[in-house]
C-alpha atoms as a printed R data frame, in Angstrom:
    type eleno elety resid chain resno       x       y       z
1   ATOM     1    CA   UNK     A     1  10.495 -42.860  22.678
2   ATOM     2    CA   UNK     A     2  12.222 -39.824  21.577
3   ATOM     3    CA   UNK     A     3  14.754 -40.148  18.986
4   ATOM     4    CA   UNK     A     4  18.167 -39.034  20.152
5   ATOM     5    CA   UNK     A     5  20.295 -36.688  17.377
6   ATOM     6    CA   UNK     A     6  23.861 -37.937  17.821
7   ATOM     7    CA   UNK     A     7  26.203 -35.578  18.666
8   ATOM     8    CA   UNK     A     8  28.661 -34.171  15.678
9   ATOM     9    CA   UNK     A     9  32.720 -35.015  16.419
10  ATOM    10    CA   UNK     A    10  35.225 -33.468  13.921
11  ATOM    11    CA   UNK     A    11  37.378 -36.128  14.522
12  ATOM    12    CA   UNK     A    12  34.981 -38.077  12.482
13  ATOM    13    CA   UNK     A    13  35.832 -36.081   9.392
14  ATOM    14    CA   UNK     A    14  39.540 -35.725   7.969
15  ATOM    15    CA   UNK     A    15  39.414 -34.168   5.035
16  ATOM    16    CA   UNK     A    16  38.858 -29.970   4.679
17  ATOM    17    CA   UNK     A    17  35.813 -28.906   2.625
18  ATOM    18    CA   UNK     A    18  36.455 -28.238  -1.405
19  ATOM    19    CA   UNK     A    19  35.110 -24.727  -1.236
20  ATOM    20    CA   UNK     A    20  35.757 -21.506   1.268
21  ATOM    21    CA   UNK     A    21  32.570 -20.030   2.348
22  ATOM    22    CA   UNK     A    22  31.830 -16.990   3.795
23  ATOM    23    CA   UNK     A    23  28.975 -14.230   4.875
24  ATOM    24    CA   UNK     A    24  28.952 -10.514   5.043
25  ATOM    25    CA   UNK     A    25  27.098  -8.366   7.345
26  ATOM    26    CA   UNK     A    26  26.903  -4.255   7.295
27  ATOM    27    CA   UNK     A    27  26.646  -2.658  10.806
28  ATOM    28    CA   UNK     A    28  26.042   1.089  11.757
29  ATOM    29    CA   UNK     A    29  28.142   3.815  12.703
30  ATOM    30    CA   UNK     A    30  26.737   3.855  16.510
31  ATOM    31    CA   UNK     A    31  27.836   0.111  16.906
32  ATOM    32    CA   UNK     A    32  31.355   0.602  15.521
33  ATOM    33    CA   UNK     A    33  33.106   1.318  18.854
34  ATOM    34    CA   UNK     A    34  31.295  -1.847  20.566
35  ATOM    35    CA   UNK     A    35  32.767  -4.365  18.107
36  ATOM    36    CA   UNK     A    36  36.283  -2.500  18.035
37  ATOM    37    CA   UNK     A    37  36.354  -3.007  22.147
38  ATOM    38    CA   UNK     A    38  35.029  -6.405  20.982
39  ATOM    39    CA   UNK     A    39  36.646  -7.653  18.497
40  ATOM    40    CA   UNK     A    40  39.488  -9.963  20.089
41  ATOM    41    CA   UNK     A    41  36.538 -11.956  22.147
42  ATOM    42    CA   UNK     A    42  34.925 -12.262  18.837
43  ATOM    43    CA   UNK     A    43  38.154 -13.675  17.276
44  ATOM    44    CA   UNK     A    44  38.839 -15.595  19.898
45  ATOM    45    CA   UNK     A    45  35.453 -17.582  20.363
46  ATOM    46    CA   UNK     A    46  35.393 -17.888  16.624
47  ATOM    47    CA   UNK     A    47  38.511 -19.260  16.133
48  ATOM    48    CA   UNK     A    48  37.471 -21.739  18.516
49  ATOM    49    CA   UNK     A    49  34.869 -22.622  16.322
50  ATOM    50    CA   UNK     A    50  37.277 -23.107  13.163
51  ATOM    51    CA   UNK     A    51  36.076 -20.224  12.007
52  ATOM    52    CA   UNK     A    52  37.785 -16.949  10.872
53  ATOM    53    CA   UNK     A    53  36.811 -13.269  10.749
54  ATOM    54    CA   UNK     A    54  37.911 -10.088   9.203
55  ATOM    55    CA   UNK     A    55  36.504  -6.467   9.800
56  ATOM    56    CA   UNK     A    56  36.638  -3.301   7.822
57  ATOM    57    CA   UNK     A    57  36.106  -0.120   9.781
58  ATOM    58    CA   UNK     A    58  36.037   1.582   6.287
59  ATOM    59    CA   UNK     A    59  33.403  -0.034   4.838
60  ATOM    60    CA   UNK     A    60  32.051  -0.988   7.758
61  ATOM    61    CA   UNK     A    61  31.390  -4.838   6.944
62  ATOM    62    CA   UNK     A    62  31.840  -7.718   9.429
63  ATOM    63    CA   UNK     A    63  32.941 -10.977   7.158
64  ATOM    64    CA   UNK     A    64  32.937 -14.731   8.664
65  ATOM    65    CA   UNK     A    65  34.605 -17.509   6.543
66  ATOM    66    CA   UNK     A    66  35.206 -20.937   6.801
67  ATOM    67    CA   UNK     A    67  39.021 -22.483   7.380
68  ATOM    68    CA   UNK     A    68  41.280 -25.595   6.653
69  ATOM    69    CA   UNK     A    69  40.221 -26.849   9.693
70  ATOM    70    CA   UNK     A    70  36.563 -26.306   9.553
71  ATOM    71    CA   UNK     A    71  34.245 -29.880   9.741
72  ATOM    72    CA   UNK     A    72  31.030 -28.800  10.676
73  ATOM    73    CA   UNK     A    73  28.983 -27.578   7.472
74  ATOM    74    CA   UNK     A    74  26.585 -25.935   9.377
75  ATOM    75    CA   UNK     A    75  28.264 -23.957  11.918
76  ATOM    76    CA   UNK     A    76  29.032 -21.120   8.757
77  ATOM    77    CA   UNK     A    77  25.617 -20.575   9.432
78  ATOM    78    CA   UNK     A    78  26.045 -19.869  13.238
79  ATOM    79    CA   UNK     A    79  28.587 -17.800  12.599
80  ATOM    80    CA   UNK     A    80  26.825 -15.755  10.186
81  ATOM    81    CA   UNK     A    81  23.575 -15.302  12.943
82  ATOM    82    CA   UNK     A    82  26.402 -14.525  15.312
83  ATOM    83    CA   UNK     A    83  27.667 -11.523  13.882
84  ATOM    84    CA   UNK     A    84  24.329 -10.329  12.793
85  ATOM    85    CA   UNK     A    85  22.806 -10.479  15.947
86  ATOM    86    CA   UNK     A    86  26.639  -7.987  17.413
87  ATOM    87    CA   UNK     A    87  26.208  -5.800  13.846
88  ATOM    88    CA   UNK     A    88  22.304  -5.735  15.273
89  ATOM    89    CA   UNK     A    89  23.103  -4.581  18.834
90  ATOM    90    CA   UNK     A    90  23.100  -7.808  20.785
91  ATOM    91    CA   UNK     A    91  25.008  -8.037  23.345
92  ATOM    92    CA   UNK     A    92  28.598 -10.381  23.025
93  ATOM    93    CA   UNK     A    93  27.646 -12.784  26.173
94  ATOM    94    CA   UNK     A    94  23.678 -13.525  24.873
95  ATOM    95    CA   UNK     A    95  25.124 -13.157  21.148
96  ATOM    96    CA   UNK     A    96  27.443 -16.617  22.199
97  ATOM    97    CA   UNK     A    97  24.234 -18.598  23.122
98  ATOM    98    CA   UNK     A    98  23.439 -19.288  19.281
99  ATOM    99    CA   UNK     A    99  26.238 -21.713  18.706
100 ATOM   100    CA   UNK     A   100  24.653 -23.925  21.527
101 ATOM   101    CA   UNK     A   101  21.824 -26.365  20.028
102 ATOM   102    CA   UNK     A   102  18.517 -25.448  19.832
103 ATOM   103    CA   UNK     A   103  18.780 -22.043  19.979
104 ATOM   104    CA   UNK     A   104  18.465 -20.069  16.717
105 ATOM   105    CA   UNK     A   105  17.844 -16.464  16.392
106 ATOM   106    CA   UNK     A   106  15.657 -14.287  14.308
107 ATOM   107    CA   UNK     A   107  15.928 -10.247  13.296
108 ATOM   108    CA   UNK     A   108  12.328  -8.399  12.371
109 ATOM   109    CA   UNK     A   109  12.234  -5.235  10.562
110 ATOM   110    CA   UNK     A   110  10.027  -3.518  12.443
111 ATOM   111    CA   UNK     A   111   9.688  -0.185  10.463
112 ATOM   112    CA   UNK     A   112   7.760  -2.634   7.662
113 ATOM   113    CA   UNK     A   113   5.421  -4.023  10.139
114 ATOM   114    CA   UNK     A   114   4.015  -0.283  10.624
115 ATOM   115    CA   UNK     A   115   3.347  -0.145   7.558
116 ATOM   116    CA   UNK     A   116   2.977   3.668   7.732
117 ATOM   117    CA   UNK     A   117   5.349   6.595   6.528
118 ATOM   118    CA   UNK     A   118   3.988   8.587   9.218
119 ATOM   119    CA   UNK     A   119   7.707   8.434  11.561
120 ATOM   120    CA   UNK     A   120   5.748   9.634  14.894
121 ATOM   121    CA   UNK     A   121   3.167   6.417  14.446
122 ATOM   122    CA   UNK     A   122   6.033   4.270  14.196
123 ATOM   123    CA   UNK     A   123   7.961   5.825  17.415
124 ATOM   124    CA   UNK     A   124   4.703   5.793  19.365
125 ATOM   125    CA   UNK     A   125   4.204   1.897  18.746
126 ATOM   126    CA   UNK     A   126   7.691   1.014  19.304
127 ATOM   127    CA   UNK     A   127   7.486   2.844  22.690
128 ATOM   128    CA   UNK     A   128   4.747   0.839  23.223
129 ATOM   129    CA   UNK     A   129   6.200  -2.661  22.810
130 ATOM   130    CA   UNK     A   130   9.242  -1.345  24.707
131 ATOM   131    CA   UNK     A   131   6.952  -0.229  27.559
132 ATOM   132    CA   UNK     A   132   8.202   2.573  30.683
133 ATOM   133    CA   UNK     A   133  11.860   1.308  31.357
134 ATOM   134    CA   UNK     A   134  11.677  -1.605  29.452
135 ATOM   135    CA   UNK     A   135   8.988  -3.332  31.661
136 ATOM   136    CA   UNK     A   136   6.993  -5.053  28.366
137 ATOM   137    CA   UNK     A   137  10.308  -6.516  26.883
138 ATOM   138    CA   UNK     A   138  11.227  -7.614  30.055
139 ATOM   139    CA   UNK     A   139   7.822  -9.302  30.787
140 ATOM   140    CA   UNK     A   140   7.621 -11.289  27.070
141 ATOM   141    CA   UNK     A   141  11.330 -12.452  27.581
142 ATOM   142    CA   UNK     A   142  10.226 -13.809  30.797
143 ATOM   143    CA   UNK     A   143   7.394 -15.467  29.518
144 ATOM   144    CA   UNK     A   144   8.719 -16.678  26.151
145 ATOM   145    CA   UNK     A   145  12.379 -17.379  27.400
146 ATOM   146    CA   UNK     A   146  14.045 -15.585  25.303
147 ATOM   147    CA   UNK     A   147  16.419 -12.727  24.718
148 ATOM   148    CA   UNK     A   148  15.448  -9.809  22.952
149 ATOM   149    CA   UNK     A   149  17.285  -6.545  21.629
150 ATOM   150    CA   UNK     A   150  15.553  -3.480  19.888
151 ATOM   151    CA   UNK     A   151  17.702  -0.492  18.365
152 ATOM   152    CA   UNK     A   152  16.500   1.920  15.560
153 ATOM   153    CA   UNK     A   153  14.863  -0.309  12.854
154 ATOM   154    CA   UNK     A   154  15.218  -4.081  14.029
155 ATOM   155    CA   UNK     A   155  14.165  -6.398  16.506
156 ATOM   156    CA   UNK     A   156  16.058  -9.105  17.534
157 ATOM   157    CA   UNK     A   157  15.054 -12.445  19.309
158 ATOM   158    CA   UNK     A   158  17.507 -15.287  20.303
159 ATOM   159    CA   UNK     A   159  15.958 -18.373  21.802
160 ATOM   160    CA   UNK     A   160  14.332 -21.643  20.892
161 ATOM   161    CA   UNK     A   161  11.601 -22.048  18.162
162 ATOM   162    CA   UNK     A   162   8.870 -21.802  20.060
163 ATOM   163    CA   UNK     A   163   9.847 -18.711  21.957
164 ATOM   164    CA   UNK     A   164  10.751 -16.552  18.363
165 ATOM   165    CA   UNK     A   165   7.385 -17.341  17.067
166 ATOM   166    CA   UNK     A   166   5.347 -16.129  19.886
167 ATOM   167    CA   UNK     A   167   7.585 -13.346  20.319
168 ATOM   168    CA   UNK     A   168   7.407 -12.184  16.612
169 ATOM   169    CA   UNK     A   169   3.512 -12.719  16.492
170 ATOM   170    CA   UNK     A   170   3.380 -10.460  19.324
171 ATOM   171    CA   UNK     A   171   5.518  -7.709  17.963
172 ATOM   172    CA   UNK     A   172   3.479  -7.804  14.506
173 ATOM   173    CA   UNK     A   173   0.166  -7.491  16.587
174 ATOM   174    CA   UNK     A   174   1.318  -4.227  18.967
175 ATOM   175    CA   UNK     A   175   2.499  -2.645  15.249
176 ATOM   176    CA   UNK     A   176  -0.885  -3.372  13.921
177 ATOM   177    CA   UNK     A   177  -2.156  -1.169  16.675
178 ATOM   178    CA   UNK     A   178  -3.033  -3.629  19.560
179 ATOM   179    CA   UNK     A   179  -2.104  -3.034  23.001
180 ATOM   180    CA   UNK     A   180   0.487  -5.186  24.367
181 ATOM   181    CA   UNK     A   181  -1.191  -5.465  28.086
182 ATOM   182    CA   UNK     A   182  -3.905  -7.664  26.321
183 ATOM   183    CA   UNK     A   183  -1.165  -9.690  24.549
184 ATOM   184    CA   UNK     A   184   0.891 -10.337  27.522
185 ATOM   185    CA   UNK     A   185  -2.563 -11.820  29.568
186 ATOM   186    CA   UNK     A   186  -3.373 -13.753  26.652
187 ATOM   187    CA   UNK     A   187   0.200 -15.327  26.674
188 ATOM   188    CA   UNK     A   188   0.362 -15.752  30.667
189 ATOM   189    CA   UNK     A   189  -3.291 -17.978  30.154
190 ATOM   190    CA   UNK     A   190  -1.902 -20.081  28.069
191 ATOM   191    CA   UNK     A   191   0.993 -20.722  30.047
192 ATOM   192    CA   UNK     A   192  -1.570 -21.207  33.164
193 ATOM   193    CA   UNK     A   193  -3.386 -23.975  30.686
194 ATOM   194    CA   UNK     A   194  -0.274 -25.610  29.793
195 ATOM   195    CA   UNK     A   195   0.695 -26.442  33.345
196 ATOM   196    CA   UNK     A   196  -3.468 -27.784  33.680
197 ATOM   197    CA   UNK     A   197  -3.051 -31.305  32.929
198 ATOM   198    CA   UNK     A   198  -7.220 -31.621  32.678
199 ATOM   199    CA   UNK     A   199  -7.578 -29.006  30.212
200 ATOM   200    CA   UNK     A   200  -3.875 -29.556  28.559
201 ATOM   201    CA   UNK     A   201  -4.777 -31.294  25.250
202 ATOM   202    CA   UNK     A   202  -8.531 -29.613  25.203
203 ATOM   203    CA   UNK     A   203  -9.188 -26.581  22.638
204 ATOM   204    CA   UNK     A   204  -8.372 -23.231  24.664
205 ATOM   205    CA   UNK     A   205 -10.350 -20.458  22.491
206 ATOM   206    CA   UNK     A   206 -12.972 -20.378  24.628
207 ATOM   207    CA   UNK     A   207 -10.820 -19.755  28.015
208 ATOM   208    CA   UNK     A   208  -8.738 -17.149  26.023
209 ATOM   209    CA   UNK     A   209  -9.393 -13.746  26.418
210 ATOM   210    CA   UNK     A   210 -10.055 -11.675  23.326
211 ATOM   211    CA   UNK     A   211  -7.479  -8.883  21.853
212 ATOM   212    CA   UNK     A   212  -8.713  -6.038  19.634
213 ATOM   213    CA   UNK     A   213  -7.047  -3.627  17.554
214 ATOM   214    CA   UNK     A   214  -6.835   0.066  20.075
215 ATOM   215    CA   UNK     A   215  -8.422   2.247  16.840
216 ATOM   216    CA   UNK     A   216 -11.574   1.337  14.931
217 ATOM   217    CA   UNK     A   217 -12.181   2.109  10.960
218 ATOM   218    CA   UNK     A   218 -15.004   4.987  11.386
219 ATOM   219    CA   UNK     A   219 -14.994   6.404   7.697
220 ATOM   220    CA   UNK     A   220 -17.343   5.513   5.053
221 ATOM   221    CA   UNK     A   221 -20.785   4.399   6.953
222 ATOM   222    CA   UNK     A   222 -20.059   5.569  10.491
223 ATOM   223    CA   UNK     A   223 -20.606   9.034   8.919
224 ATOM   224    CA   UNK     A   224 -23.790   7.730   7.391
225 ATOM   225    CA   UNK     A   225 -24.727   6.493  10.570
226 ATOM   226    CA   UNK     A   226 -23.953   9.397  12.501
227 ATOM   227    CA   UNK     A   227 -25.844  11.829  10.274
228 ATOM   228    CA   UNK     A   228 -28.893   9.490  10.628
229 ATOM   229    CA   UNK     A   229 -28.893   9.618  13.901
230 ATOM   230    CA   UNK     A   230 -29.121  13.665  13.659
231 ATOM   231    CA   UNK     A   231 -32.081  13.494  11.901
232 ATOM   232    CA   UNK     A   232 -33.991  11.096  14.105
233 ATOM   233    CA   UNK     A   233 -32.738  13.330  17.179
234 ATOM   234    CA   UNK     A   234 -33.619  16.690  15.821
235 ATOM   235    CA   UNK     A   235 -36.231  15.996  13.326
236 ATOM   236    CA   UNK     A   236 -37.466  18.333  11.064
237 ATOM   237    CA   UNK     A   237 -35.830  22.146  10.955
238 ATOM   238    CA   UNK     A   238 -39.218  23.994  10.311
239 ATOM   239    CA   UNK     A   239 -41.592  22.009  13.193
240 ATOM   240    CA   UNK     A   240 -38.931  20.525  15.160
241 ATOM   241    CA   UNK     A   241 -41.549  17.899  16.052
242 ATOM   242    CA   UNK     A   242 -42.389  14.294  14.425
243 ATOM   243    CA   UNK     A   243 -45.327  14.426  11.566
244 ATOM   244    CA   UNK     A   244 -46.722  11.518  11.917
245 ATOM   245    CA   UNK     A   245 -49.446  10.741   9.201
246 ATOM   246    CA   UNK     A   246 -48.563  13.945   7.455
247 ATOM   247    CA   UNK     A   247 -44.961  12.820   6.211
248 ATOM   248    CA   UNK     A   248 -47.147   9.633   4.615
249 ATOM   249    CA   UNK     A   249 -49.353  11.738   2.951
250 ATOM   250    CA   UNK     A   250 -46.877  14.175   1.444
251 ATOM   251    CA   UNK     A   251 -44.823  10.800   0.035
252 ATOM   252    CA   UNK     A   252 -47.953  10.322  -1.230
253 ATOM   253    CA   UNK     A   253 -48.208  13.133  -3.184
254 ATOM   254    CA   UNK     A   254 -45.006  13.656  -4.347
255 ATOM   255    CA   UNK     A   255 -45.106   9.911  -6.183
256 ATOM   256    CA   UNK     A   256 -48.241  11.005  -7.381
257 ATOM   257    CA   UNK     A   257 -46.311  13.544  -9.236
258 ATOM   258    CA   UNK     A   258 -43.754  11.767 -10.227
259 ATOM   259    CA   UNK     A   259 -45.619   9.382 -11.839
260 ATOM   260    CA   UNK     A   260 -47.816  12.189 -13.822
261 ATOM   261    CA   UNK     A   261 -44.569  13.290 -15.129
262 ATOM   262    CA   UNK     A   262 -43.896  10.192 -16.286
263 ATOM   263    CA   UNK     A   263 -47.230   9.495 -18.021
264 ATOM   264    CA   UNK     A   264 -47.066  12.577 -20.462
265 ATOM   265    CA   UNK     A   265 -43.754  11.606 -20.892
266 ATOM   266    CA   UNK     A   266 -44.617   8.789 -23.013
267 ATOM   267    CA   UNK     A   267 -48.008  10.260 -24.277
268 ATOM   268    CA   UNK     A   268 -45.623  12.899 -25.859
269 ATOM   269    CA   UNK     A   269 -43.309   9.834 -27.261
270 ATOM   270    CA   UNK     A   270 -45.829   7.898 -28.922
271 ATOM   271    CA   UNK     A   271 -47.822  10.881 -30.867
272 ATOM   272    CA   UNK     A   272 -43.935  12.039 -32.245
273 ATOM   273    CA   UNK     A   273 -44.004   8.231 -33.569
274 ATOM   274    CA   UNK     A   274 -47.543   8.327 -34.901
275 ATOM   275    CA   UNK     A   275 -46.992  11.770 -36.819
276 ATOM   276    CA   UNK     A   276 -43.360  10.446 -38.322
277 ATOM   277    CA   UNK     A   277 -44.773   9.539 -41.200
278 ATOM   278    CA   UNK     A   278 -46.804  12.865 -41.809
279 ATOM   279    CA   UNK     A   279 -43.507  15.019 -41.347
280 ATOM   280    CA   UNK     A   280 -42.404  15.540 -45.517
281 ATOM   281    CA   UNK     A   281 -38.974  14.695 -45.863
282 ATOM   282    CA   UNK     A   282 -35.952  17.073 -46.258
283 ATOM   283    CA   UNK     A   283 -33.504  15.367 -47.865
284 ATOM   284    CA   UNK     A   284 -31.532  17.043 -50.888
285 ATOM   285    CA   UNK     A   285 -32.491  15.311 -54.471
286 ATOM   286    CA   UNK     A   286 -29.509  14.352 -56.334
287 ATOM   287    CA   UNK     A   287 -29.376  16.284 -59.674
288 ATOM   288    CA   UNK     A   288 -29.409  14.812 -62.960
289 ATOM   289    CA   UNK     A   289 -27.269  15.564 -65.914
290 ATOM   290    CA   UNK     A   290 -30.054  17.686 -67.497
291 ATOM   291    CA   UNK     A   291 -30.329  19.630 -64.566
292 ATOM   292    CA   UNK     A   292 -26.313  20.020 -64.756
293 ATOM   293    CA   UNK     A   293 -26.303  21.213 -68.558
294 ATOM   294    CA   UNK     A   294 -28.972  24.048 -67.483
295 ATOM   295    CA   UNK     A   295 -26.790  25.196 -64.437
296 ATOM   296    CA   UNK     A   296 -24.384  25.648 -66.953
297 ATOM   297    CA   UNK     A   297 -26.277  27.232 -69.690
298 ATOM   298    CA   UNK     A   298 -27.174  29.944 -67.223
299 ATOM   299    CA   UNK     A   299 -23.785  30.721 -65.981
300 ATOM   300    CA   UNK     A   300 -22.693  31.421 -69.330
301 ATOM   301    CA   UNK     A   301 -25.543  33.658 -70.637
302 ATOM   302    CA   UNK     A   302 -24.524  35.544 -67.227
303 ATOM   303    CA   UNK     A   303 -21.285  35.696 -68.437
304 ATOM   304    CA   UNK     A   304 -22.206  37.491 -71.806
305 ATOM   305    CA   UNK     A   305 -24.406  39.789 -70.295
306 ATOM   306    CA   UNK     A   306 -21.661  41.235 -68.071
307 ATOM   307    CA   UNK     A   307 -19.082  41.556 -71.593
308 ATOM   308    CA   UNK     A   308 -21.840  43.601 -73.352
309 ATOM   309    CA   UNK     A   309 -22.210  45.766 -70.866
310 ATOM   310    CA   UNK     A   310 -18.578  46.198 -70.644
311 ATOM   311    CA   UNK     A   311 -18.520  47.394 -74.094
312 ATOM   312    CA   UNK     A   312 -21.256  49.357 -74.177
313 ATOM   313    CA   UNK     A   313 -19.789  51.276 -71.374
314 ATOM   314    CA   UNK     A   314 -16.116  52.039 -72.750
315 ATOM   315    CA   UNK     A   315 -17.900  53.157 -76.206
316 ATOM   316    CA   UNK     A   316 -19.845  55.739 -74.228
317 ATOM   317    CA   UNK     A   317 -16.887  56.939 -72.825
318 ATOM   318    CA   UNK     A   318 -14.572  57.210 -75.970
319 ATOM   319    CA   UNK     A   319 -17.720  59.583 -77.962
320 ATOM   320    CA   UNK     A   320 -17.442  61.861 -74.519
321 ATOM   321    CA   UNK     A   321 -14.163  62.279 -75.013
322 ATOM   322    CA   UNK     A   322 -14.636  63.171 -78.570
323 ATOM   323    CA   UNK     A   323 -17.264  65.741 -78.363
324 ATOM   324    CA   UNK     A   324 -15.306  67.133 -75.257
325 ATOM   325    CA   UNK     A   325 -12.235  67.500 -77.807
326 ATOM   326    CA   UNK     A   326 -14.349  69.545 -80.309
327 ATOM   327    CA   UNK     A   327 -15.955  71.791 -78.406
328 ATOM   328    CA   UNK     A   328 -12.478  72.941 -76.760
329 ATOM   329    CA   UNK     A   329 -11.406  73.258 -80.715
330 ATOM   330    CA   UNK     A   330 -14.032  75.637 -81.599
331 ATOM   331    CA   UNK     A   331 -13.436  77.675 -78.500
């Protein structure tokens, strides 16, 4: 036996709630116009529902807040979906269906699931899920029973649990890049299996039909691949034909050489280690203080060569003068 949720009565509840609360949601310029020729249905079904809003054309914020007369904690919450799904571009009459039970709502930003900054890959896939006039969104509301709305950047679904989850699985799959034909037969098989009562509570991956992404990866190794390929095809530039034995034997050869190289290598390495101890070494000796004392001894002497010289020179010069002073005397 299912159990049974009793229904909520306000008359059950007499006292108002301790605290106001309330929710704030931003809509665009484009839907402005739409909630101003809407905006006294809006008051008037939420009034209904205890609850109160206020608008600012300014600012362009839709607020929803709780009253005196408010008993139902949870219906803030519809309220708040409500005027999301209007600020979102849902129409007023489906917008109404998500105070009923059971139905709940969800809005997907779509321009994240591309995950691409590229702007004409993202209006290429959402072209895609929309379909030629609208036939793909018309086909998954049909199939998953529910109602969905898509303007610029969001998505939005209204409709029970089961409905939003298959319709927001789909949606992430067409903006990862897979077609949405496939998706759409993979969804009408299961609903074929679900009416099967033989095959109803059996494992279905086997009767489902498989759904690949449109665009394969076909960097890194496909190039390797492809070049590969070439070679085989065309084979070598110069004969143009296959060697056969001859391309063994010149392997052959050229590891011969490579291993020769490698031999005297290592014949040169080890006679460098046998003749290190023959090579005389060329380090500086540190000098002693003896040595010091003669370095100095024969800077000095050096020294007192260059002052005798000096003197001898300017002594030369003064007797020149002198004689040169005479002989102009005598003349």
């Amino acid at each position: 036996m299912k159990f049974k949720v009793p229904e909520f009565n306000d008359d059950d509840y007499k006292d108002e709630f301790t605290e106001q609360s309330e929710f704030t949601v931003v809509f665009p310029d484009w839907r402005k116009q739409y909630i101003k020729d809407k905006q006294e249905k809006i008051e008037e079904l939420l009034t209904e529902k205890k609850l109160k809003l206020e608008v600012n054309y300014e600012d362009k914020i839709l607020k929803v807040l709780t009253t005196n007369k408010t008993r139902d904690p949870y219906i803030i919450i519809k309220g708040r979906d409500f005027i999301n799904l209007i600020s979102r571009g849902a129409v007023f009459e489906e917008a109404t269906k998500i105070f009923n039970d059971n139905v709940f709502c969800e809005v997907i930003n779509i321009k994240q699931l591309a995950k691409s900054s590229n702007k004409a890959v993202f209006q290429n896939r959402k072209h895609r899920l929309e379909g030629k006039n609208g036939d793909t969104i018309k086909a998954l509301q049909l199939l998953t029973k529910t109602y969905i709305t898509m303007e610029g950047k969001s998505l939005c679904v209204v409709g029970k649990y089961k409905g939003i989850n298959e319709v927001s699985d789909i949606v992430e799959k067409v903006f990862q890049n897979q077609h949405p034909v496939y998706l759409l037969k993979r969804l009408l098989a299961k609903r074929e299996l679900e009416n099967d009562k033989e095959i109803k509570d059996q494992d279905w991956t086997r009767l489902l039909p498989e759904v690949r992404s449109k665009m394969k990866n076909t960097r890194g190794d496909g190039k390797k691949k492809i070049a590969l390929k070439n070679k085989i095809q065309n084979g070598n530039k110069d004969d143009g034909e296959f060697k056969g034995t001859d391309f063994l034997f010149e392997n052959f050869e050229k590891k011969t050489r490579h291993r020769k190289k490698k031999n005297i290598l290592k014949e040169d390495e080890d006679k460098l280690e046998e003749n290190r101890d023959k090579i005389p070494n060329t380090k500086k000796k540190k000098l002693t203080e003896n040595d010091n004392d003669n370095i100095k001894r024969i800077k000095n002497d050096k020294k007192l060569s260059k002052n005798t010289l000096e003197c001898d020179n300017t002594s030369k010069k003064h007797k020149i003068n002198d004689e040169l002073q005479e002989t102009e005397s005598k003349i």
